[in-house]
C-alpha positions in Angstrom: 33.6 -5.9 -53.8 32.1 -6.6 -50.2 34.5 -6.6 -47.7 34.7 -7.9 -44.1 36.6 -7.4 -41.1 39.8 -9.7 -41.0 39.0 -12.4 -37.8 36.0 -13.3 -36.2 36.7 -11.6 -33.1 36.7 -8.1 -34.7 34.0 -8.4 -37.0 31.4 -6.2 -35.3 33.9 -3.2 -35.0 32.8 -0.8 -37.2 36.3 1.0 -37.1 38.1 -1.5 -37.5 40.8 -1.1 -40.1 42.3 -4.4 -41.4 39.7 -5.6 -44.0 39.4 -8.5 -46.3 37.2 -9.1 -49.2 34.0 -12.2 -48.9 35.0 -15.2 -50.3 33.5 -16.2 -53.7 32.8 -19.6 -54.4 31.9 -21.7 -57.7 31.2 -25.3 -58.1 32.2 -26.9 -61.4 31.9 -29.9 -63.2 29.9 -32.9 -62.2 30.1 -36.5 -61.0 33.8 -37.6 -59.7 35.1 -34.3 -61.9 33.3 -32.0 -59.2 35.5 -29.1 -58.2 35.5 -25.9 -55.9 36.8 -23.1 -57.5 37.5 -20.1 -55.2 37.2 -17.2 -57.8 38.5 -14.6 -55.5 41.3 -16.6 -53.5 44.6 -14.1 -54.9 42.5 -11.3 -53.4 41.6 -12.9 -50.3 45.3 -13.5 -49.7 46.7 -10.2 -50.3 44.9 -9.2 -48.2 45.8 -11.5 -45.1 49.6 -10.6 -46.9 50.0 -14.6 -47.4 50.6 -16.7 -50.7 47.6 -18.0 -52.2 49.2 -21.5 -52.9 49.1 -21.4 -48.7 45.4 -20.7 -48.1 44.3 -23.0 -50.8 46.5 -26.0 -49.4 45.5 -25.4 -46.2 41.8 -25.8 -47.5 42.5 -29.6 -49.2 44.4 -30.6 -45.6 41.6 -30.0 -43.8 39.3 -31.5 -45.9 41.1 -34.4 -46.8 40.8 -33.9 -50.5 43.1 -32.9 -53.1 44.1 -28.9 -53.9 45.4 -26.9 -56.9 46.7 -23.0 -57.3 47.9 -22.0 -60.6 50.1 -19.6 -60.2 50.1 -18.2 -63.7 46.6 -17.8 -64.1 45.5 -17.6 -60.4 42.9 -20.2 -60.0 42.4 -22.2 -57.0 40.2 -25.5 -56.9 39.7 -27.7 -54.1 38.2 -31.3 -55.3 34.6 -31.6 -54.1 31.1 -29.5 -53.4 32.1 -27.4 -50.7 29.7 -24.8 -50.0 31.0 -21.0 -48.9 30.3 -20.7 -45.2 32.6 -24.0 -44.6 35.6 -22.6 -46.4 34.8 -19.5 -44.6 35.0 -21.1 -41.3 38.2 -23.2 -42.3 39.6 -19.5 -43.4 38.8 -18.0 -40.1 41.3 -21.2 -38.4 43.7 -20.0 -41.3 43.8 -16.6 -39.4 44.1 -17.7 -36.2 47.1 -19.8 -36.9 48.9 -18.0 -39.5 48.3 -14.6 -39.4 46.9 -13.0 -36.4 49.4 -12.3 -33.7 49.2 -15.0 -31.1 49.8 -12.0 -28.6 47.9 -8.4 -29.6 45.6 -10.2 -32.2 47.1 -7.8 -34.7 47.1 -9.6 -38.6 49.8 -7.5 -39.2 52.5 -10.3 -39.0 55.4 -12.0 -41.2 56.1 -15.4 -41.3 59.7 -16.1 -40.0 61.4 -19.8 -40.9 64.1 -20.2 -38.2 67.2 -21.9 -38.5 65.8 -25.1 -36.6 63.0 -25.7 -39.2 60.3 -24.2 -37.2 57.8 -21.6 -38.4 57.3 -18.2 -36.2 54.7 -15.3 -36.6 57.0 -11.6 -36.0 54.5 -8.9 -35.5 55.1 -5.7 -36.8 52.2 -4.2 -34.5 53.7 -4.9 -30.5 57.1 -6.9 -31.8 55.7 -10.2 -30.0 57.2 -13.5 -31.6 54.6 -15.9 -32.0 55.4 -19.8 -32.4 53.3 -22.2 -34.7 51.7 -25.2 -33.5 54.3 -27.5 -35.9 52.1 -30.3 -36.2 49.5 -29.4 -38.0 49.7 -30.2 -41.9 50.4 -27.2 -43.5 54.0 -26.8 -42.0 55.5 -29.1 -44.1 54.1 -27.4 -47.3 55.5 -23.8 -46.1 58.7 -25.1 -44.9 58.9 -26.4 -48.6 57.7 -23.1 -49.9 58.8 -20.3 -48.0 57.4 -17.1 -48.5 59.8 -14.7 -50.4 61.7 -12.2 -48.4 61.0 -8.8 -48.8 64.5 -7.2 -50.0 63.6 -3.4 -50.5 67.4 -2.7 -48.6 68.4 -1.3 -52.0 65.5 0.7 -52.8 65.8 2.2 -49.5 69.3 3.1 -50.3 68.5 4.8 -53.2 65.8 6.8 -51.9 67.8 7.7 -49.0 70.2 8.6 -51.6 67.8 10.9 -53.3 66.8 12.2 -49.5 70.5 13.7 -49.7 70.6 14.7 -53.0 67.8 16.7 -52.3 68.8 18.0 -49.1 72.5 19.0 -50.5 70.6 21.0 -53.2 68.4 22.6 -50.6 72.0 23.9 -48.9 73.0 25.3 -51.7 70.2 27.1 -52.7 70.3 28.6 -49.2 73.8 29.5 -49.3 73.3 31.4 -52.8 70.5 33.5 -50.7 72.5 34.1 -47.8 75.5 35.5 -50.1 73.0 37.9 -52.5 71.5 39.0 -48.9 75.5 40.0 -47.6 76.3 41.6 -50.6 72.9 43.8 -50.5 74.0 44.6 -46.5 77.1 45.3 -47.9 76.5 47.5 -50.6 73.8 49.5 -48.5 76.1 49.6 -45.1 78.9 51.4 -47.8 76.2 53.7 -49.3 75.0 55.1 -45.9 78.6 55.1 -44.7 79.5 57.9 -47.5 76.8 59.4 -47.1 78.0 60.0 -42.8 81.1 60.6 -43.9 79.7 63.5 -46.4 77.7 64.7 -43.5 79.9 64.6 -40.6 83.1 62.6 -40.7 82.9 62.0 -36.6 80.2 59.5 -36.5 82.3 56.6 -36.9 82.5 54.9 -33.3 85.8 52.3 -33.9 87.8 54.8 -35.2 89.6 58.0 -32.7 90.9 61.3 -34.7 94.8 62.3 -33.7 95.3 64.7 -30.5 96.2 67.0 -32.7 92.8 67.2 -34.3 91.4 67.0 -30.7 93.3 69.7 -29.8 92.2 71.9 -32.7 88.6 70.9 -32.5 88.8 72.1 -28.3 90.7 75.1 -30.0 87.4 75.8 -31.6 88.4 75.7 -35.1 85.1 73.6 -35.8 86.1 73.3 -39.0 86.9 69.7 -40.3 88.8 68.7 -43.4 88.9 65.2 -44.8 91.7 64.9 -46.5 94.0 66.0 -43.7 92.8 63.7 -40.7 95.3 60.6 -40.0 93.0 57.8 -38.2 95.1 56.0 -36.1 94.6 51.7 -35.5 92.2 50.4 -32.8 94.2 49.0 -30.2 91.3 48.5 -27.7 91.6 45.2 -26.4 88.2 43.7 -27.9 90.5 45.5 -31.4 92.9 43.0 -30.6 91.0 39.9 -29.9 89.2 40.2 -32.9 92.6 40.4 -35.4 93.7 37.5 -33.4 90.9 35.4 -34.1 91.0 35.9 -37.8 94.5 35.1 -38.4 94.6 32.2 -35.9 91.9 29.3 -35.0 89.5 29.5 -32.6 91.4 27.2 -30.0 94.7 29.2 -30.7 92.8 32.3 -30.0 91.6 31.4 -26.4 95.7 31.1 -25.9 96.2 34.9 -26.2 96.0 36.9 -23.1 96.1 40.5 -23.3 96.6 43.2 -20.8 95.1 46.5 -21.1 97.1 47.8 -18.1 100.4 48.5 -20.4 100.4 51.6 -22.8 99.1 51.2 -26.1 102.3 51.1 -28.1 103.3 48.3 -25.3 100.2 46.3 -26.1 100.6 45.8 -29.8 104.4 44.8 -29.6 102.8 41.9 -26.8 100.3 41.1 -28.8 102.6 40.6 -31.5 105.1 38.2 -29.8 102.0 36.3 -28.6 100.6 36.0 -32.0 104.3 34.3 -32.8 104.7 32.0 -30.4 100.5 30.8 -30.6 101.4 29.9 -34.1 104.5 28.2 -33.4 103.1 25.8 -30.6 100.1 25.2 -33.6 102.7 24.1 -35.8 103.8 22.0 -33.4 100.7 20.5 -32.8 98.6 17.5 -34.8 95.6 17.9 -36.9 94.5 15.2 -34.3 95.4 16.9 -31.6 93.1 20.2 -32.9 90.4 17.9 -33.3 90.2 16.5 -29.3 90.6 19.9 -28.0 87.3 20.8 -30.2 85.6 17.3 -29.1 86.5 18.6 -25.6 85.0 22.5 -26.0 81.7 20.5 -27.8 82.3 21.9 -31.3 79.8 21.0 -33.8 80.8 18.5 -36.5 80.7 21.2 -39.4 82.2 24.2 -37.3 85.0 21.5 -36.5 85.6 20.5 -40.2 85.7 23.8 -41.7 88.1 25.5 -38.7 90.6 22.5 -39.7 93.8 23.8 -41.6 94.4 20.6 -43.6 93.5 19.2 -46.2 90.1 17.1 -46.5 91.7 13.9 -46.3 93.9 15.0 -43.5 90.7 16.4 -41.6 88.8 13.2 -42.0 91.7 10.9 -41.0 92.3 13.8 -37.7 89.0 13.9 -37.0 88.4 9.6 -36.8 91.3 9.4 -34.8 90.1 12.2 -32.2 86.8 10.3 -31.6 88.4 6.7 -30.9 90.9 8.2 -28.7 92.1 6.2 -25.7 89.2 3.4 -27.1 91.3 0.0 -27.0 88.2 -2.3 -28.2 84.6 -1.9 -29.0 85.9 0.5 -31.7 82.2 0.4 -33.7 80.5 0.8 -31.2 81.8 3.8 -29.6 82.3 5.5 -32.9 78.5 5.3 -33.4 78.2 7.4 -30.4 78.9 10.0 -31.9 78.4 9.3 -36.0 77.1 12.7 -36.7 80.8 13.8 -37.2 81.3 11.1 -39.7 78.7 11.9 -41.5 79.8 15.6 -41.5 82.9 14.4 -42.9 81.0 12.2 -45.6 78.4 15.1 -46.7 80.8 17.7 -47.3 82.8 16.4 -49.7 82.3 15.3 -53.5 80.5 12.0 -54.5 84.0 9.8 -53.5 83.9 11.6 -50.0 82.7 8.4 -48.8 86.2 7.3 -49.8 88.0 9.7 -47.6 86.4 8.3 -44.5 87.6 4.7 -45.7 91.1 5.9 -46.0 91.1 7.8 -42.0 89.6 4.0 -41.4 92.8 2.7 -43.1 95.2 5.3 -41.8 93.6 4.7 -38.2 94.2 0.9 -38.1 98.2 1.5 -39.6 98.7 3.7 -36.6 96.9 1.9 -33.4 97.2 -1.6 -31.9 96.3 -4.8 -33.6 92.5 -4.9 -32.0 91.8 -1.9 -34.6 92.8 -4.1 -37.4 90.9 -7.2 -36.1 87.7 -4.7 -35.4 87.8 -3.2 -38.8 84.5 -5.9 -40.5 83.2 -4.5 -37.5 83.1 -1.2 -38.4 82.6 -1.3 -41.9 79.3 -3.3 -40.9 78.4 0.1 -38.4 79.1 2.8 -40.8 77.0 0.3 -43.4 73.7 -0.2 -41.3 74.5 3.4 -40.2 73.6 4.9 -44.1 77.3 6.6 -43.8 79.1 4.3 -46.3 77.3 2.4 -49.1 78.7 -0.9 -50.7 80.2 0.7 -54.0 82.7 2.7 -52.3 83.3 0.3 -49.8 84.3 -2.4 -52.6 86.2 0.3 -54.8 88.2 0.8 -51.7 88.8 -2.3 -50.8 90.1 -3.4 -54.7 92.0 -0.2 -54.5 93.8 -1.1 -51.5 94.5 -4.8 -52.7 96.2 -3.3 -56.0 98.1 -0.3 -53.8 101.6 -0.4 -52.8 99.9 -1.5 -49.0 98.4 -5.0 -50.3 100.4 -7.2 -47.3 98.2 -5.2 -44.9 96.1 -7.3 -42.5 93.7 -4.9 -42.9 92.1 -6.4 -46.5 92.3 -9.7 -45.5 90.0 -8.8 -42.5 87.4 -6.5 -44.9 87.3 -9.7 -47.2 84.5 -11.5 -45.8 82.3 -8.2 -45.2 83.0 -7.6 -49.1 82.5 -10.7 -50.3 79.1 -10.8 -48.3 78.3 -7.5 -49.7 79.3 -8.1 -53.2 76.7 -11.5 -52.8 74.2 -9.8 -51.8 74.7 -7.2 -54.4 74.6 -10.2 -57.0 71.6 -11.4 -55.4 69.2 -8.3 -55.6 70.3 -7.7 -59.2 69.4 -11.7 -60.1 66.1 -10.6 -58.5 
């Protein structure tokens, strides 16, 4: 099939990359009966990414005559002997009015019908909003027919799903390799241990022998027994540190001061005390509270979920509260600055761990001033368009919260109209 460059302007650019097949033309019948039939109109406008029904009517407006596309089989006739290079030329105002961009020139457009009744050009090329010249004929016929919406929203969602599902896989496969690899450092860091110890027991740098065996070995024994030498604990102050920071968190840690003035018997029993009273002002402490003093140090959102102590719904809720702290409106839109943490809290958990960010939303709301529970369509809308929650779990939470113990809440009578729209527009796409 011969093709041409789509508009007049562009038709000696060799490179250009927005082509269109020649129109084909067939007169038939005879006498008053005499028809055009354009044989190749349905390819014609797929490629200009219009109807065909709008090319062919466009054709028997501006030749005064009488037009006709079957949609079923595709055939479009125009009453009359029209020969090819007219339609041609009445194509080429087709393209200048409906589909070439009134600004870059760029046929990559979509027809927009606006809430007025008037027809606009959006191009996808520069962005530039073209208006359409509403008195010419074909108007009328397109804001009868409009051309259908392209509603992909849903296949997007799935394969953004599948993006995940693939990713989450690709996580697990690495954490499997990372374990095998520790266990193989493992086992050979014990093997070439033995095998030091076998050899000379005194190549072990964190670990000091007794004074007594320092006092036989400057006696010049030189001999050295293993089953007789008494290692005594690290008490370095680095030692120390390090204990501290496994049995406590990483904020509690930082709390600890030692002093490696004192003796070393002195320096454990501190250590000690300060290990009992750091736990007892954690205890003291929120979950919420954790989670603005690791906002505050910058602590990523996964390093912050997995230091929490609480459970994962008791994370989720802490960790929502500590990024809309001291926010008293414009709650969506300052959560969305920093929506990485929500989706943290989202991806680590099972498939209802969408449902565990719903409930901090919940929690949230029963705790702070009214505006939260005024904002909360708001922010179901952000986390929505944001690819964090989808519209299955949003509507199982919502009819789980109306057939809870908390159904007086304001809160589900402000999700209702967000859930009802999304529950339409679920309908609608399955209809379709």
């Amino acid at each position: 099939m011969a093709l041409q460059n789509i508009g007049a302007s562009n038709s000696d650019d060799a490179f250009y990359r927005y082509k269109m097949p020649k129109m084909i033309t067939k007169i038939e019948g005879r006498g008053n009966g005499i028809k055009t039939n354009i044989v190749n109109m349905v390819d014609v406008a797929k490629a200009l990414a219009r109807p065909a029904s709008y090319t062919t009517k466009y054709f028997g407006c501006e030749l005064g005559a009488q037009s006709k596309f079957d949609e079923k089989t595709g055939v479009s006739l125009v009453n009359g002997s029209h020969d090819t290079a007219k339609l041609a030329g009445l194509l080429e105002n087709f393209i200048k009015k409906y589909v070439q961009c009134y600004g870059c020139g760029n046929p990559e457009t979509e027809i927009l019908i606006t809430k007025t009744q008037m027809i606009q050009l959006k191009c996808a090329a520069c962005g530039f909003v073209s208006d359409v010249d509403m008195r010419d004929k074909l108007t009328s016929f397109i804001l009868k027919n409009p051309p259908e919406q392209k509603k992909n929203s849903k296949d997007k969602k799935a394969m953004r799903r599948a993006e995940k599902e693939r990713l989450k896989e690709g996580e697990a496969a690495d954490k499997v390799q990372k374990k095998q690899t520790k266990e193989t450092v493992k086992k050979t860091g014990k093997d070439k241990t033995s095998s030091k110890k076998k050899g000379n027991a005194s190549d072990e740098d964190h670990v000091s022998p007794t004074a007594s065996q320092t006092g036989d070995k400057e006696n010049g024994s030189g001999e050295e027994d293993d089953d007789g030498i008494q290692w005594q604990t690290d008490t370095s102050a680095e030692a120390a540190r390090q204990r501290i920071q496994e049995q406590l968190s990483s904020v509690t840690a930082d709390m600890v001061m030692l002093s490696t003035e004192e003796p070393v018997k002195k320096t454990s029993k501190t250590s000690a005390a300060v290990e009992e009273n750091s736990i007892g002002s954690m205890k003291t402490k929120t979950l919420a509270d954790v989670a603005k003093e690791y906002l505050k140090k910058g602590v990523g959102p996964k390093e912050m979920l997995a230091s929490l102590p609480g459970s994962p719904q008791e994370n989720a809720s802490a960790v929502y509260e500590a990024l809309l702290d001291g926010v008293e409106k414009g709650f969506a839109k300052h959560m969305l600055k920093k929506k990485n943490y929500l989706a943290a809290v989202v991806g680590e958990g099972e498939e209802d761990s969408q449902l565990l960010l719903l409930r901090a939303v919940e929690d949230f709301c029963g705790k702070s001033n009214p505006t939260a529970v005024k904002e909360v369509p708001l922010v179901l809308k952000a986390l929505y368009d944001a690819d964090i929650l989808e519209e299955e779990y949003i509507v199982k939470w919502y009819e789980e919260g109306l057939s809870g113990g908390n159904k007086s809440s304001l809160i589900w009578k402000n999700a209702k109209p967000f859930v009802e729209w999304l529950q339409s527009a679920e309908s609608e796409s399955e209809e379709e």
